[in-house]
NUTI-392627 format. One record per residue: x, y negated, z of N, C-alpha, C in turn; residue in three letters. Coordinates in steps of 0.05 Angstrom, whole numbers, plus 5000, padded with zeros to 4 digits. Last residue first. Example, Ala and Ser with C-alpha at 12.3 -4.5 7.8 and 13.67 -1.06 7.14 Angstrom:
2
+------+------+------+------+------+------+------+------+------+--------+
|  n_X |  n_Y |  n_Z | ca_X | ca_Y | ca_Z |  c_X |  c_Y |  c_Z | lumtor |
+------+------+------+------+------+------+------+------+------+--------+
| 5257 | 5045 | 5142 | 5273 | 5021 | 5143 | 5258 | 4999 | 5157 |    SER |
| 5264 | 5114 | 5156 | 5246 | 5090 | 5156 | 5264 | 5066 | 5156 |    ALA |
+------+------+------+------+------+------+------+------+------+--------+
This chain:
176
+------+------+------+------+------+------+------+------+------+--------+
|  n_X |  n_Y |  n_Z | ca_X | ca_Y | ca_Z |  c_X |  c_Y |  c_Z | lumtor |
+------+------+------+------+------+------+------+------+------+--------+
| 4743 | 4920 | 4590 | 4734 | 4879 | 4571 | 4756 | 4883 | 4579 |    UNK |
| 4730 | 4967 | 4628 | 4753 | 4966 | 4602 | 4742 | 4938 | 4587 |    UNK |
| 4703 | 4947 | 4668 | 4731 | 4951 | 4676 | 4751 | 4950 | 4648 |    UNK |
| 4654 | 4957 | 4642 | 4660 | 4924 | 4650 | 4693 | 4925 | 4648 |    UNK |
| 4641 | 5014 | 4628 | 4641 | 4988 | 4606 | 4655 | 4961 | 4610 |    UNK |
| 4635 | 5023 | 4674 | 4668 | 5033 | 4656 | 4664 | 5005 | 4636 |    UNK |
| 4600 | 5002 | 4705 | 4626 | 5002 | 4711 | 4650 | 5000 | 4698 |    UNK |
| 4565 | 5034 | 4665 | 4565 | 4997 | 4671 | 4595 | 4982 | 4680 |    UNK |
| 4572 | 5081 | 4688 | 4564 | 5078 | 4657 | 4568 | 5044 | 4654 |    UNK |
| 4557 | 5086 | 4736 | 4584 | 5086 | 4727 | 4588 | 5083 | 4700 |    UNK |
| 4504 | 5075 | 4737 | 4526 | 5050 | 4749 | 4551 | 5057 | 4733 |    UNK |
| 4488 | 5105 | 4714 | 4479 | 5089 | 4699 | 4496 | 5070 | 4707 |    UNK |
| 4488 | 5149 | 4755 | 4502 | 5149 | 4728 | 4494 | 5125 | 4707 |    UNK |
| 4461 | 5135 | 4810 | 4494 | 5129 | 4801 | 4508 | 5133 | 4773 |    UNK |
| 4408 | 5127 | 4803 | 4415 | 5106 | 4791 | 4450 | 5100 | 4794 |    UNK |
| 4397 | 5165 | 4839 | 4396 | 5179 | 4816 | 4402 | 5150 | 4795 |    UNK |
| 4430 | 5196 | 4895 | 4423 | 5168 | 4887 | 4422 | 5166 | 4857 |    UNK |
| 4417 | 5246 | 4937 | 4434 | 5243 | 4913 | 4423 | 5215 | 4914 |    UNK |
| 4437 | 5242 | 5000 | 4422 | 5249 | 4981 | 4430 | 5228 | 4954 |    UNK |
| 4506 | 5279 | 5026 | 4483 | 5253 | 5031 | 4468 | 5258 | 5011 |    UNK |
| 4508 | 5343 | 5043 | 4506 | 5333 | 5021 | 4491 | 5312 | 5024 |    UNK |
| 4483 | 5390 | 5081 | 4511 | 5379 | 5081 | 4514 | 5357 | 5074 |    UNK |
| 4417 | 5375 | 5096 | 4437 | 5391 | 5081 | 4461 | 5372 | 5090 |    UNK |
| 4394 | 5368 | 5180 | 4387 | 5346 | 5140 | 4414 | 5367 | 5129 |    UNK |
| 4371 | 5391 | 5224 | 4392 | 5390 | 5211 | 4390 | 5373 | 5190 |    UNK |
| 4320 | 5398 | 5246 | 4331 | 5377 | 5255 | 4365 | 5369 | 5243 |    UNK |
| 4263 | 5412 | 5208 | 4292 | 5421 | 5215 | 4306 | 5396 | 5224 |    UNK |
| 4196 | 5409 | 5236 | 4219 | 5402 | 5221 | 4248 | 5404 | 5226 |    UNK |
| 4173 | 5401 | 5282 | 4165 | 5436 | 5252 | 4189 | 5422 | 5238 |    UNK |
| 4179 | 5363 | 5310 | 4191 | 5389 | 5315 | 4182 | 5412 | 5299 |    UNK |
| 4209 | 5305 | 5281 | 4184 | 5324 | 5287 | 4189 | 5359 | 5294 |    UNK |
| 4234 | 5266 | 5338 | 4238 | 5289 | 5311 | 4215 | 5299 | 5310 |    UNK |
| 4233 | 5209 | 5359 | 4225 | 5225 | 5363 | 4226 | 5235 | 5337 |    UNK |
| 4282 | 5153 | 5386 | 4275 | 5169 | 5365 | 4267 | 5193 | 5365 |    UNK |
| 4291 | 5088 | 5395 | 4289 | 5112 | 5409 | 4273 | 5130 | 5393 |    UNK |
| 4351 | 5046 | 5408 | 4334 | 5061 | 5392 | 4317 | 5088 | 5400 |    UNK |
| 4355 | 4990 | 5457 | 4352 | 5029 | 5444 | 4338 | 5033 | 5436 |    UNK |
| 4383 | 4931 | 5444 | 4367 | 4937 | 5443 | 4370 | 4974 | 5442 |    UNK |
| 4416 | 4878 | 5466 | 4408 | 4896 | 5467 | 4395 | 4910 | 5457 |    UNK |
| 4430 | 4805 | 5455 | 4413 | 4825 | 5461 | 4428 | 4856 | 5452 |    UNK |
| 4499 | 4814 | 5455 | 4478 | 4800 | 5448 | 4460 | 4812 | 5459 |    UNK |
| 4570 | 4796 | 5447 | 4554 | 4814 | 5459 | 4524 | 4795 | 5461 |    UNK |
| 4599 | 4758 | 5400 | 4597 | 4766 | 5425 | 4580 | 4777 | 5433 |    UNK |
| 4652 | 4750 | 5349 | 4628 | 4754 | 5365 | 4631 | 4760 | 5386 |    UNK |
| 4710 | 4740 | 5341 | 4703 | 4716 | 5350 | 4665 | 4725 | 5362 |    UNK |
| 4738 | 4780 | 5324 | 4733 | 4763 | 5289 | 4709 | 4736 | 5315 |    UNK |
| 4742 | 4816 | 5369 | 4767 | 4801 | 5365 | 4758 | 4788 | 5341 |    UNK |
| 4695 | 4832 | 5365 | 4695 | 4823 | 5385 | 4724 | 4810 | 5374 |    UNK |
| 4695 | 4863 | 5320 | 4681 | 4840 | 5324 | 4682 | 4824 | 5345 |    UNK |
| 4733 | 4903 | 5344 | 4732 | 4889 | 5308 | 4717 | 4864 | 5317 |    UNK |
| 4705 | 4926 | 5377 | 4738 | 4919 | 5385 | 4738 | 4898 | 5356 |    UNK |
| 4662 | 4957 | 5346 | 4660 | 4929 | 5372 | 4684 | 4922 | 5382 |    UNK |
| 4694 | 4989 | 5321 | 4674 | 4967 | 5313 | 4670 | 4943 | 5327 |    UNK |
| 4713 | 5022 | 5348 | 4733 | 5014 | 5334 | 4713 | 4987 | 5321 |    UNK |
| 4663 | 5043 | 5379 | 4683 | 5017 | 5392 | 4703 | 5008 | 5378 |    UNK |
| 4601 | 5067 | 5370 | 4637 | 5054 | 5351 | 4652 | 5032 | 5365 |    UNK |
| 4564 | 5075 | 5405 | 4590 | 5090 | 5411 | 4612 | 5083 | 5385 |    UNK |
| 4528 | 5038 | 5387 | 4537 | 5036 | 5412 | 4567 | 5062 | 5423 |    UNK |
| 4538 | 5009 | 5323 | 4529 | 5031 | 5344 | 4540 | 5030 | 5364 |    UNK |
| 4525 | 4946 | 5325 | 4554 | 4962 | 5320 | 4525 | 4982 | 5334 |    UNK |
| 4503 | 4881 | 5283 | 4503 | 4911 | 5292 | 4517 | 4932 | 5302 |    UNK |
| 4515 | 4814 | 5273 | 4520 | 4837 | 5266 | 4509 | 4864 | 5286 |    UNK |
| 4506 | 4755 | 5256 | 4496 | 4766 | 5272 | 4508 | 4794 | 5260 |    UNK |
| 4525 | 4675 | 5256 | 4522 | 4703 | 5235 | 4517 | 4725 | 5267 |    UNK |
| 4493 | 4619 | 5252 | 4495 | 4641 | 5266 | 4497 | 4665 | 5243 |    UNK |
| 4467 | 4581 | 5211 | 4486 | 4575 | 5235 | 4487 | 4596 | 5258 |    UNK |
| 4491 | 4581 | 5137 | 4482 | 4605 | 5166 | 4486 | 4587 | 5188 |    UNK |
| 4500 | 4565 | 5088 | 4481 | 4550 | 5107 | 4468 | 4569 | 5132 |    UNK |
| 4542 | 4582 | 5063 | 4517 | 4574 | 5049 | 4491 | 4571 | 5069 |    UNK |
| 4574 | 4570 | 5095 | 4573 | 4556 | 5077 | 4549 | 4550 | 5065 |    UNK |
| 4563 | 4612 | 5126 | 4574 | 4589 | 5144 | 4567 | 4562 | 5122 |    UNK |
| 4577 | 4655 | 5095 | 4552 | 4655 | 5096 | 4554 | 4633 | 5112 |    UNK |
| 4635 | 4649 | 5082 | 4614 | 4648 | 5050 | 4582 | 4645 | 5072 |    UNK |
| 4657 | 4657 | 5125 | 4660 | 4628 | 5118 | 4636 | 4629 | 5093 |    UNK |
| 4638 | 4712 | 5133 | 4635 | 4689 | 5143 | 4627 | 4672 | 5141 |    UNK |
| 4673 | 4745 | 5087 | 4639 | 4750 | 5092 | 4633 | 4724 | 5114 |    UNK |
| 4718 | 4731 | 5120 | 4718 | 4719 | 5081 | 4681 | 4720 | 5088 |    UNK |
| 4728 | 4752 | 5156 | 4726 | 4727 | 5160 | 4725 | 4713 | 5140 |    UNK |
| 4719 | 4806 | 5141 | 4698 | 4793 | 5166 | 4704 | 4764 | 5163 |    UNK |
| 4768 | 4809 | 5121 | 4742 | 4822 | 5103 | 4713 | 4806 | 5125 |    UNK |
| 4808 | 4806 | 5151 | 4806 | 4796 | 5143 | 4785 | 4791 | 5123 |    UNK |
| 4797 | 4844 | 5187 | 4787 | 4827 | 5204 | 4787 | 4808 | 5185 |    UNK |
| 4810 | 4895 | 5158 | 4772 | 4891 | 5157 | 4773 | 4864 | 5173 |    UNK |
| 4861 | 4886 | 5157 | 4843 | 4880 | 5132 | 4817 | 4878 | 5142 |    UNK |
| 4891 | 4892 | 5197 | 4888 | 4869 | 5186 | 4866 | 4867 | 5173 |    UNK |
| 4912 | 4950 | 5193 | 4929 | 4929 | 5184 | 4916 | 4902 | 5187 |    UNK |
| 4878 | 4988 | 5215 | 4908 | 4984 | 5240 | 4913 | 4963 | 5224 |    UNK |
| 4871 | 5025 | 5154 | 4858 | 5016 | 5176 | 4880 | 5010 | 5193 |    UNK |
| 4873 | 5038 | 5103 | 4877 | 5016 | 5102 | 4871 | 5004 | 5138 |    UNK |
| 4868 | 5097 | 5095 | 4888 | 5086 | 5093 | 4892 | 5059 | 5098 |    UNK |
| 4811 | 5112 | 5112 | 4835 | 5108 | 5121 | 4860 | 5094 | 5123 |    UNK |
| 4780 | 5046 | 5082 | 4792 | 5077 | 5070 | 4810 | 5068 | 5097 |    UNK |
| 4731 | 5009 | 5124 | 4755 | 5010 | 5105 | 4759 | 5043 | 5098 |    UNK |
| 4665 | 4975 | 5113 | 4677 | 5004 | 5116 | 4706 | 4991 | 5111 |    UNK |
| 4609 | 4948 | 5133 | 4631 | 4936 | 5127 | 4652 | 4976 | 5136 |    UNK |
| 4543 | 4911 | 5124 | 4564 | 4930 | 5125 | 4590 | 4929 | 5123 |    UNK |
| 4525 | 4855 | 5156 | 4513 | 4882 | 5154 | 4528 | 4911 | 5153 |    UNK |
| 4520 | 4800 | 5173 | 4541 | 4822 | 5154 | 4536 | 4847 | 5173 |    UNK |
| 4476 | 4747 | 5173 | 4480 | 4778 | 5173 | 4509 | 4792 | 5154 |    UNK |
| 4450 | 4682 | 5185 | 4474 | 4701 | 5168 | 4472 | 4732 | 5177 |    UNK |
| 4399 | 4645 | 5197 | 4419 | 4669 | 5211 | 4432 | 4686 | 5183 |    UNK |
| 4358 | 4614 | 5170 | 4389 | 4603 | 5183 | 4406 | 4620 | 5195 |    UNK |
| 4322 | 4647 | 5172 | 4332 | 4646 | 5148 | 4357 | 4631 | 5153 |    UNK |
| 4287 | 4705 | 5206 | 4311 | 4672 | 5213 | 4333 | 4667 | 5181 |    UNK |
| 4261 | 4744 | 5208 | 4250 | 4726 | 5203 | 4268 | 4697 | 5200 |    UNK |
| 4320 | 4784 | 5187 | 4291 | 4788 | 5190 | 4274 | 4761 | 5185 |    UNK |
| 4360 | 4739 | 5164 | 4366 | 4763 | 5185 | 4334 | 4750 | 5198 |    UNK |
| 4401 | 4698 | 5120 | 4365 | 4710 | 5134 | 4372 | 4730 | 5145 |    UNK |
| 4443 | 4723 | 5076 | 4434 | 4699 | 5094 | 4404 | 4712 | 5101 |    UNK |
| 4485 | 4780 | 5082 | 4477 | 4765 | 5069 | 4462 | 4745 | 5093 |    UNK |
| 4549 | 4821 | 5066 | 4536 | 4803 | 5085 | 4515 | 4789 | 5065 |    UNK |
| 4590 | 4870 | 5058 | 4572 | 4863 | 5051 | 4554 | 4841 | 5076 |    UNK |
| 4664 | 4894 | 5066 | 4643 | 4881 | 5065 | 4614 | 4864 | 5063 |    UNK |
| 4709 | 4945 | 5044 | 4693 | 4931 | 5035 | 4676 | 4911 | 5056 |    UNK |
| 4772 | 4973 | 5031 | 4757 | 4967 | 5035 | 4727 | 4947 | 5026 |    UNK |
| 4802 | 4988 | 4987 | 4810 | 4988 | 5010 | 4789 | 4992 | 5027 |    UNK |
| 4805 | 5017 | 4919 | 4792 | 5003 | 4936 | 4800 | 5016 | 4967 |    UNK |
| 4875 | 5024 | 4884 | 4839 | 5013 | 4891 | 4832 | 5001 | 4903 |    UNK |
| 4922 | 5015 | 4883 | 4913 | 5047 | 4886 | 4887 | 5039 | 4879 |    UNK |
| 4941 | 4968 | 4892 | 4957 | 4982 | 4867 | 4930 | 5006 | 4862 |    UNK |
| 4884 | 4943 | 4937 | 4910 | 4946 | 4922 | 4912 | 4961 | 4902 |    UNK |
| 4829 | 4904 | 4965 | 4845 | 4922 | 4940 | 4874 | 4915 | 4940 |    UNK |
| 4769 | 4897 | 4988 | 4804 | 4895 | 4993 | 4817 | 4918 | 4974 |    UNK |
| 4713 | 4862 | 4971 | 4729 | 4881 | 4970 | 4755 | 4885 | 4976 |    UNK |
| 4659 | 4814 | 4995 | 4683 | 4822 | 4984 | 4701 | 4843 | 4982 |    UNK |
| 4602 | 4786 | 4994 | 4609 | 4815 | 4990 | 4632 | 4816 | 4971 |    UNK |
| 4582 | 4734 | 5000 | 4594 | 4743 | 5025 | 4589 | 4770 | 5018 |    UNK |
| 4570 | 4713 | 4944 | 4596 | 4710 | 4959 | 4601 | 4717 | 4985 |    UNK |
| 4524 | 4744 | 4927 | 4545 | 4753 | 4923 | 4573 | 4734 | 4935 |    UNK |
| 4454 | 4751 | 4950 | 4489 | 4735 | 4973 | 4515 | 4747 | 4950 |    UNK |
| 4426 | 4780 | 4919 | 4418 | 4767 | 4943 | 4439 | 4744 | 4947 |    UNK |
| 4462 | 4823 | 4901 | 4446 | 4799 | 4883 | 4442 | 4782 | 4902 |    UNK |
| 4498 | 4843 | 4930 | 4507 | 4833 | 4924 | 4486 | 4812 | 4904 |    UNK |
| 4446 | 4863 | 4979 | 4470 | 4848 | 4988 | 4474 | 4838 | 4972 |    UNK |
| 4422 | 4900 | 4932 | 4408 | 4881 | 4947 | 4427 | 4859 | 4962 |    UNK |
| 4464 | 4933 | 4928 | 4456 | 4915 | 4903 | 4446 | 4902 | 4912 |    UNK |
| 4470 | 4963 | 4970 | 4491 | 4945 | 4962 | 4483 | 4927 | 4942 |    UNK |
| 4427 | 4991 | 4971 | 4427 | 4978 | 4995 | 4445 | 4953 | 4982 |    UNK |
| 4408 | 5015 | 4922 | 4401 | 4994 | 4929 | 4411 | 4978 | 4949 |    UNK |
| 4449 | 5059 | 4935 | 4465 | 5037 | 4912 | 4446 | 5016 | 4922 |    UNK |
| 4457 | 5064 | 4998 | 4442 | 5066 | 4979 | 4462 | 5047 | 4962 |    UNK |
| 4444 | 5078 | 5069 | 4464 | 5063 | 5054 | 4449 | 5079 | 5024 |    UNK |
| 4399 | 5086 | 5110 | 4397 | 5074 | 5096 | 4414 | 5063 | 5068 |    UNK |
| 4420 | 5110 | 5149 | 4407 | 5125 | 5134 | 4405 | 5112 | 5115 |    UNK |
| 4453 | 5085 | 5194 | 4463 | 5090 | 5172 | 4449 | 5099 | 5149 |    UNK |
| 4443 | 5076 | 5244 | 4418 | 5066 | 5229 | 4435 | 5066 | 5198 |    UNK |
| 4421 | 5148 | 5250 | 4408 | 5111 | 5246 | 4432 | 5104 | 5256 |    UNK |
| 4441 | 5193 | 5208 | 4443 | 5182 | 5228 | 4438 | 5157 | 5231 |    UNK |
| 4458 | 5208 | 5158 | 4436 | 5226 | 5172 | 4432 | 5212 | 5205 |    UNK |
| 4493 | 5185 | 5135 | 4471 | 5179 | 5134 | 4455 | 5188 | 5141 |    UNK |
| 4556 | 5161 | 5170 | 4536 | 5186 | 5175 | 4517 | 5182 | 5169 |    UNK |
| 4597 | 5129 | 5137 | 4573 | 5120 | 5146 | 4563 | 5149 | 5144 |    UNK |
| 4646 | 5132 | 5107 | 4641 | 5121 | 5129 | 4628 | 5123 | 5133 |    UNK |
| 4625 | 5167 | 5055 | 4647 | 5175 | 5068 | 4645 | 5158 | 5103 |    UNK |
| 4592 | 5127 | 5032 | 4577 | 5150 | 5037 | 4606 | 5168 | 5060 |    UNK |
| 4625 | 5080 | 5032 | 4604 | 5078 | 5040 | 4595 | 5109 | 5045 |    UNK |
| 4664 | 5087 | 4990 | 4672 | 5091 | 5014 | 4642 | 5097 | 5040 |    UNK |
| 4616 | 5105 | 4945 | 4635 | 5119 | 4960 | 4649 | 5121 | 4982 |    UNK |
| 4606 | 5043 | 4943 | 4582 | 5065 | 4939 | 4596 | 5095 | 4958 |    UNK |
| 4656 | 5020 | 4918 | 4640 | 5014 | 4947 | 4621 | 5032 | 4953 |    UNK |
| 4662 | 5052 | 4870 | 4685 | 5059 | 4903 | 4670 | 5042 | 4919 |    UNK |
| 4620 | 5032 | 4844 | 4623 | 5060 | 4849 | 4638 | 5063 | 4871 |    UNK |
| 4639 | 4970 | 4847 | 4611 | 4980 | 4864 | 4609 | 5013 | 4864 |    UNK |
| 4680 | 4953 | 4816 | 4672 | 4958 | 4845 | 4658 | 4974 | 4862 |    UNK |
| 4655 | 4919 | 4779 | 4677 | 4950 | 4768 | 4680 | 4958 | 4792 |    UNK |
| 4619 | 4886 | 4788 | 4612 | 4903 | 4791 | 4633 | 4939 | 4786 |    UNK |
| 4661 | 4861 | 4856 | 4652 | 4864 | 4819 | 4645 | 4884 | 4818 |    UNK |
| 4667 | 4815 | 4910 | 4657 | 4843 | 4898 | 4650 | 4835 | 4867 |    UNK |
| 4731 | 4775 | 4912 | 4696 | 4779 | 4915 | 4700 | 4794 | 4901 |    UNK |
| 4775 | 4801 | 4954 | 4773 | 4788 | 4927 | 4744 | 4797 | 4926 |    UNK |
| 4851 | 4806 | 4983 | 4806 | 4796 | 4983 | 4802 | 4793 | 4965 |    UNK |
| 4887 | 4848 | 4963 | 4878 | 4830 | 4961 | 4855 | 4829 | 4970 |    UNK |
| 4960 | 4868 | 4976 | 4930 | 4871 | 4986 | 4923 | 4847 | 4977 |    UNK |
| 5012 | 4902 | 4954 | 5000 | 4884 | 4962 | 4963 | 4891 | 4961 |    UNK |
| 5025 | 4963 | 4974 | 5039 | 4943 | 4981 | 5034 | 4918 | 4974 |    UNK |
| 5017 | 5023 | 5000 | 5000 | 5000 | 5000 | 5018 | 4975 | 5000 |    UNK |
+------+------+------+------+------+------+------+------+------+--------+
């Protein structure tokens, strides 16, 4: 890994964001369930300057997605997701990926950004807590299974049937 860049999200991007994404994030698990090509497309149409990527020689490093409004509060900023690849973790980068997603939603008129950690990622809440947040409401999730139903979900996150059309978009952009 020998240079690193921020650099706002493209769409030549969005398959290795899609990926690190399914690799970080247990989707069988709240409130991860949700990651999706829509999840990310919604971020980057919505807000594309607070969804930046960390890249080097190799790819993608990491990522960030943030946007403005958080539920009813359209003055509240949200960064929402945010993964690195192994390889890129201990350096710097996701604090520097937090403080790019920021200043873009600071700008475009947040006066509060707001984030989420699960309560057992402390590599998360050690992250945010040093990029300057601070401990907030509260809240437990509390979640009833149905019990005729298997409490396992397959190996395999679920397929996302708008990835061959991405990578079909992707290639096209990466080779201009």
């Amino acid at each position: 890994m020998d240079r690193v860049e921020i650099v706002p999200m493209q769409l030549s991007h969005l398959e290795a964001v899609l990926n690190l994404g399914y690799r970080a994030y247990d989707v069988n698990a709240m409130p991860y369930t949700s990651w999706s090509l829509s999840t990310v497309a919604v971020h980057w149409d919505a807000q594309p300057e607070a969804c930046w990527v960390a890249v080097d020689d190799e790819g993608l490093l990491g990522f960030v997605l943030g946007s403005l409004s958080y539920d009813e509060r359209e003055d509240w900023g949200y960064l929402e997701w945010i993964a690195l690849d192994e390889r890129a973790q201990g350096k710097g980068i996701a604090s520097a990926l937090v403080e790019r997603c920021c200043a873009a939603l600071f700008t475009a008129g947040a006066s509060r950004i707001i984030t989420d950690v699960e309560s057992s990622n402390q590599a998360s809440a050690t992250l945010m807590r040093r990029n300057g947040f601070t401990e907030g409401v509260t809240v437990t999730l509390f979640v009833r299974r149905d019990p005729e139903k298997s409490a396992q979900a397959g190996p395999h996150p679920p397929r996302d049937p708008a990835r061959a059309r991405l990578r079909r978009a992707a290639r096209a952009t990466s080779t201009r």
